[in-house]
Every structure is written in C-alpha cells, then in structure tokens.
C-alpha positions in Angstrom: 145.3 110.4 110.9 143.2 109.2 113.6 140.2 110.6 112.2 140.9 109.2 108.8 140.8 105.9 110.4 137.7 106.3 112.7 136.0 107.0 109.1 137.3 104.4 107.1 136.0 102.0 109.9 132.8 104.1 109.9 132.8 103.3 106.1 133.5 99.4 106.4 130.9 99.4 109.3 128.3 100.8 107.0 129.2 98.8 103.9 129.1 95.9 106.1 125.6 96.2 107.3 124.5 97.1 103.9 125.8 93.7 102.6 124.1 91.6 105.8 121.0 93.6 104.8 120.9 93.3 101.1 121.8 89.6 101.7 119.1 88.8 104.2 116.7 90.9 101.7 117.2 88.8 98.8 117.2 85.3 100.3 113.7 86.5 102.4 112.2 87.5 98.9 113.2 84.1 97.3 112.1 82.2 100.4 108.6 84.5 100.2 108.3 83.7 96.4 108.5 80.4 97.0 105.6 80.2 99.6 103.5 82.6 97.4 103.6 80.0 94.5 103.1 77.0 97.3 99.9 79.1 98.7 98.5 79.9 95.4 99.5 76.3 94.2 97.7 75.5 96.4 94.3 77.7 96.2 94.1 76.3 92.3 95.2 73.0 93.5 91.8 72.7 95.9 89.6 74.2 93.2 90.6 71.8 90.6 89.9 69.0 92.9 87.1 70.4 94.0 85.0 69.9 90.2 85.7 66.4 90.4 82.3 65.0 90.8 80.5 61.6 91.7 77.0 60.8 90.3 74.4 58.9 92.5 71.9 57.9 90.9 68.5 56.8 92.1 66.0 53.6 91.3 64.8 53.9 88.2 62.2 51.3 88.1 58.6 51.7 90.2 55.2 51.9 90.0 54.4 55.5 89.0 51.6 55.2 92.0 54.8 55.6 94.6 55.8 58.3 92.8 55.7 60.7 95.9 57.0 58.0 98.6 60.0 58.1 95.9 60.3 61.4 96.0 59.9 62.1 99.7 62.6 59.2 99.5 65.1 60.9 97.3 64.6 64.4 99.1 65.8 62.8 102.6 69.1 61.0 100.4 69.6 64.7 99.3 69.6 66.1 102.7 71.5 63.0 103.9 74.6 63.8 101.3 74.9 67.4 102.1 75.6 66.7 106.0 77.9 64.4 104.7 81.3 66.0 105.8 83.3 64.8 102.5 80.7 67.1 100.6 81.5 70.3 99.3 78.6 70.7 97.2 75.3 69.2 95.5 73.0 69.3 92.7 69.7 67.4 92.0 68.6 66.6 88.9 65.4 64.9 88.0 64.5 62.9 85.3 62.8 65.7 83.5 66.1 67.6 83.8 68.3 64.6 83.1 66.2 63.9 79.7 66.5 67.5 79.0 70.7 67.3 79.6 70.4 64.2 77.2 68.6 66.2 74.5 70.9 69.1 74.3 74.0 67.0 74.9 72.9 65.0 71.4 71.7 67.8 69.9 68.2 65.8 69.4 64.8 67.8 70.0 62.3 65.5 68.5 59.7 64.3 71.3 59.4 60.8 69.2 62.7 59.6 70.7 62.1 60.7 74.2 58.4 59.4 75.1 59.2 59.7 78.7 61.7 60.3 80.9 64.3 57.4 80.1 66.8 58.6 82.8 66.9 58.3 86.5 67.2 61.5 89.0 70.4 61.8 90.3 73.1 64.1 92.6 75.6 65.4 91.2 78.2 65.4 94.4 81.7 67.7 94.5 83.2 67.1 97.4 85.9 68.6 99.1 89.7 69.0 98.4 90.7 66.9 101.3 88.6 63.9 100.2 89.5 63.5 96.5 92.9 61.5 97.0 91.3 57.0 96.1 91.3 55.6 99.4 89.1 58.9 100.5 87.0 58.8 97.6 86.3 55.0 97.4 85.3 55.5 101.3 82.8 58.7 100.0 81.4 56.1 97.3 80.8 53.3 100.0 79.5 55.8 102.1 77.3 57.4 99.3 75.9 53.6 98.6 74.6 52.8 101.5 72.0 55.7 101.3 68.4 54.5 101.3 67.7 54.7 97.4 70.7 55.2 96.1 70.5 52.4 93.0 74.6 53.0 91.2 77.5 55.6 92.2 80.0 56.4 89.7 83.1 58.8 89.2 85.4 59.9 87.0 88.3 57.6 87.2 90.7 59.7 84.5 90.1 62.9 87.2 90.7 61.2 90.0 94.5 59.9 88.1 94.6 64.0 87.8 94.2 64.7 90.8 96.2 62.2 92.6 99.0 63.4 90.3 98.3 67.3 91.7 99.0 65.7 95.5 102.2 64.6 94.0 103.2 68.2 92.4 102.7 70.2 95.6 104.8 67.6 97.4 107.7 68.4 94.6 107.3 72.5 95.5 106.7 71.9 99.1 110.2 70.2 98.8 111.6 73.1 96.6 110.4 75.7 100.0 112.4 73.4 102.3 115.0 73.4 99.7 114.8 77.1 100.1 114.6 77.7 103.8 117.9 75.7 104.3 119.4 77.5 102.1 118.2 80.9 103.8 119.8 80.0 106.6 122.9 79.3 105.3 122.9 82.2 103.0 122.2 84.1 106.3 124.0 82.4 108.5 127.3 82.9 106.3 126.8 86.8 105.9 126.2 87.1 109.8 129.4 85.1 110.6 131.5 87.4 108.6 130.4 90.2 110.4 131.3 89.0 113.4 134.6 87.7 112.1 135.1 91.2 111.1 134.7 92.2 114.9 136.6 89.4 116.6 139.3 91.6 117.9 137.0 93.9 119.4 135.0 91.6 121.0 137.9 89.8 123.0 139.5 93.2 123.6 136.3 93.8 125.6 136.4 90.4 126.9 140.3 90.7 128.4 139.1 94.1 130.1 136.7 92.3 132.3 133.2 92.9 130.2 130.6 90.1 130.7 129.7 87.8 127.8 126.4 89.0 128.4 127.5 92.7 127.8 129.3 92.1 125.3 126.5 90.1 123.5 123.8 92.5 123.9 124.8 95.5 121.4 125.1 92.5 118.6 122.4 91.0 119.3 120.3 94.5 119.5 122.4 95.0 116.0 121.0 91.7 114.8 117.2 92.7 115.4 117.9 95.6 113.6 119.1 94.5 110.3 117.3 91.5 110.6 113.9 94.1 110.2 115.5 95.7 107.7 116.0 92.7 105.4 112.7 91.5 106.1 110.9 94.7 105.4 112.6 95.2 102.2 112.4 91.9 101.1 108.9 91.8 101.5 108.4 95.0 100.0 110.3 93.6 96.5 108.0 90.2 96.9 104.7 92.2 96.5 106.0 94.7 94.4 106.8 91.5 91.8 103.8 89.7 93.3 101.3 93.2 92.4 103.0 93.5 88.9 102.8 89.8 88.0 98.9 89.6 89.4 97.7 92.4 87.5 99.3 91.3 84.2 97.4 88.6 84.6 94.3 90.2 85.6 93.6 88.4 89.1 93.5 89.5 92.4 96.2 90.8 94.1 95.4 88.8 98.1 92.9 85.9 97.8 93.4 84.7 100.9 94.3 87.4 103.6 94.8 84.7 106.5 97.3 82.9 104.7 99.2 86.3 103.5 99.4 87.6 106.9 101.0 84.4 108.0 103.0 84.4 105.1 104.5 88.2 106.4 104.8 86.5 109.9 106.6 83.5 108.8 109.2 86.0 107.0 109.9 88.3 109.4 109.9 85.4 112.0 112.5 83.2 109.7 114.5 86.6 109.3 114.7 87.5 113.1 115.3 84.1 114.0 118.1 83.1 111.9 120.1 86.5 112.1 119.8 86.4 116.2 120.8 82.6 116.4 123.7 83.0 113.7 124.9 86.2 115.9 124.5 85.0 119.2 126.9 81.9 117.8 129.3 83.1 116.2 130.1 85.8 118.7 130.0 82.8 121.5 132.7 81.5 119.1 135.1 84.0 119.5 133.9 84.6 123.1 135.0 81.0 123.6 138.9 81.5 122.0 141.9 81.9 122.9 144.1 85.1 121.4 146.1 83.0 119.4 143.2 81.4 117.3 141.9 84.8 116.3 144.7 85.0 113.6 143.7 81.7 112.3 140.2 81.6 112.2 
C-alpha cells in the first residue's frame, strides 16, 4: 500500500514538472517569436529608411573658365558630406551623368534637345536609419546647406511621411513584446505557485521539525533552475525550428544578425531563470510565513 502511494506521488511529481516545463516552454517561445519579428522588424525597418535620399545640388551657373576651381569646389563638398555622421551613403553625379539620367528617364536620345549639359552635378545623400525621423532630417538639410557650393537641397517629403509612419509601427510591436513579457510572467508565475501549493504540507512539516528556511528553500530553488533550463531550451528549440522552416520558405537567411540572436538566446534563458527562481523563492516564503491553519484555506 505504501508503495502504491510512494508511486502515485512519484507520478504526480512527474506530471507536475512536466506541466511547469511545458508551460514555461510555450510562453518562452511566444515571448521569443515576438522579439524575432521586433529584431527583423526592425532590420527591414532600417533598410527602408535607409533609401530615403536627399539631393544637393550644386551652382549651376559660372564661367566655364572656373570650371576646375568648381570642381576642386564640389570634390571637397563631397568629402565634407561623407564625414558627415547622419550619412550612410553618397553618390556624385555630374552633369554629364545627370543629362544622361534625363535622357533615359524620357526616353529621348536626340542630341538636338540636349545641346549641353542643362543639369547641375549633384549628391545623391542616404543617410542613416537613426536620422530619417523630420526634426533629424530638417537638421541634415540645414546642415547639408551650409556646405560651400551647395546651391538647393531637396527630399522626398511623401518618404519621409513613410517613414515617420514605420517609427510608429515598431512602437505598436514593441508594445505587443511588453504585452508578452507580462504576460510570461504571469503565465509562469501561476504554474510555479501551483507547484508549490502542491507541496505546502511538506514544506511546513519540515519547517515544524526545526529545518531552516534556508534549507528548506534550497532543493526548490535548485528544482527551479532546473526546469526553468528545460523550458528554455525547448522553447528555443521550437522558436528556430518554426523560425528555420518559415525562413527558408521564404528563401532568406536563416541568422542576419548573429549579435542580436545571441542576445536574443540570452534574454530567454535569462527571462526563464529569472521569473521561475523569483516566483519559487515567493511562493514558498508564503507558506514558510503561515500558520497551520491557513494551509487548508489557501
């Protein structure tokens, strides 16, 4: 009879740990889903803002005998906007290559229309994600104007709506992850308490015979590492399983960024230890804190 016992408590034991694990799993793999789509989010997020471009064009009008004083002129603007820190990238066209653009943009190749070259020299400026949001931007432009021979800047102003709107979206799913991460440590926090509720007897018992609250802590807490790993693990495992099948459906690669993955990994295994130690250590303080009586009412 005795032995029956001892293994059906063995069998609740078990099935109890499962449950904590399988728990801790699938809330971990919702939380890491979430910050997959926020990293990759965003990855495209920067590379869209980063093709938004600003045009500075040079004078136009002079005396074709300063030609190479203008040109020595615009070569130092050139080098001046690419140590500028808002700049991502640039591109220099001439006014033989901007009569050329103009041609094959209007689909026009008779010489009679273009005598010379009608169009200034310019740079073609990207700059970084960090400086596309207006108030950045319109402190790039003033920036970019004050440049020894730069004549007009000019930017896309529909692009820049764009991508003030993307700043907005990844504010929306950087909400949703918060959303998420309180909602991990409930989910957690709920599954750990009911193990411990499950042991509340035994943990007074071993209080009334004289063991320490610190003794008594240790094994659950050493418990608590345990399948707080295991949840982790596995729900990591099940995030990149999903995360390799979706990414090769779709034909792109599987890590772009290892930095940000590795602290992805961290980050779960950290919220996973974290929240199952904390949630143990209190709700065994809980009952360590009780009377008899209020462990049939609890």
């Amino acid at each position: 009879m005795a032995k029956s016992v001892e293994e059906f408590n063995k069998k609740r034991l078990r099935s109890s740990n499962i449950t904590v694990v399988v728990s801790i799993a699938l809330v971990l793999f919702l939380l890491g889903l979430m910050g997959l789509i926020l990293i990759n989010a965003q990855k495209y997020s920067d590379y869209l803002k980063e093709q938004l471009v600003v045009n500075a064009y040079f004078e136009e009008n002079y005396d074709i005998k300063d030609s190479a004083k203008i040109a020595k002129q615009e070569a130092v603007a050139v080098e001046l906007i690419n140590n500028m820190e808002a700049v991502k990238r640039t591109k220099y066209i001439t006014k033989k290559m901007a009569t050329a653009e103009a041609k094959k943009s209007l689909g026009i190749d008779a010489e009679a229309l273009f005598e010379e070259d009608i169009y200034p020299a310019s740079v073609e400026v990207s700059l970084k994600a960090g400086y596309t949001d207006s108030i950045k931007t319109a402190s790039v432009l003033k920036e970019l104007k004050a440049i020894p021979g730069i004549k007009e800047v000019k930017n896309d102003t529909d692009s820049q709506k764009i991508y003030d709107n993307l700043n907005k979206i990844l504010k929306w799913i950087l909400g949703f992850c918060l959303l998420f991460l309180i909602l991990a440590i409930v989910l957690i926090n709920n599954s750990i308490r009911l193990k411990v509720f499950s042991k509340r007897f035994i943990i007074k018992t071993m209080q009334l015979v004289g063991a320490k609250r610190r003794f008594i802590l240790t094994p659950f807490i050493k418990e608590a590492l345990i399948l707080g790993v295991l949840g982790a693990a596995i729900g990591l495992l099940a995030l990149f399983g999903v995360w390799y099948y979706f990414t090769t459906a779709i034909k792109t690669p599987f890590v772009q960024d290892t930095n940000q993955y590795i602290w992805l990994v961290v980050s779960i295994f950290g919220v996973g230890l974290f929240i199952t130690v904390l949630s143990t250590i209190i709700a065994t303080w809980r009952f360590l804190k009780s009377n008899v009586d209020d462990l049939y009412y609890s």
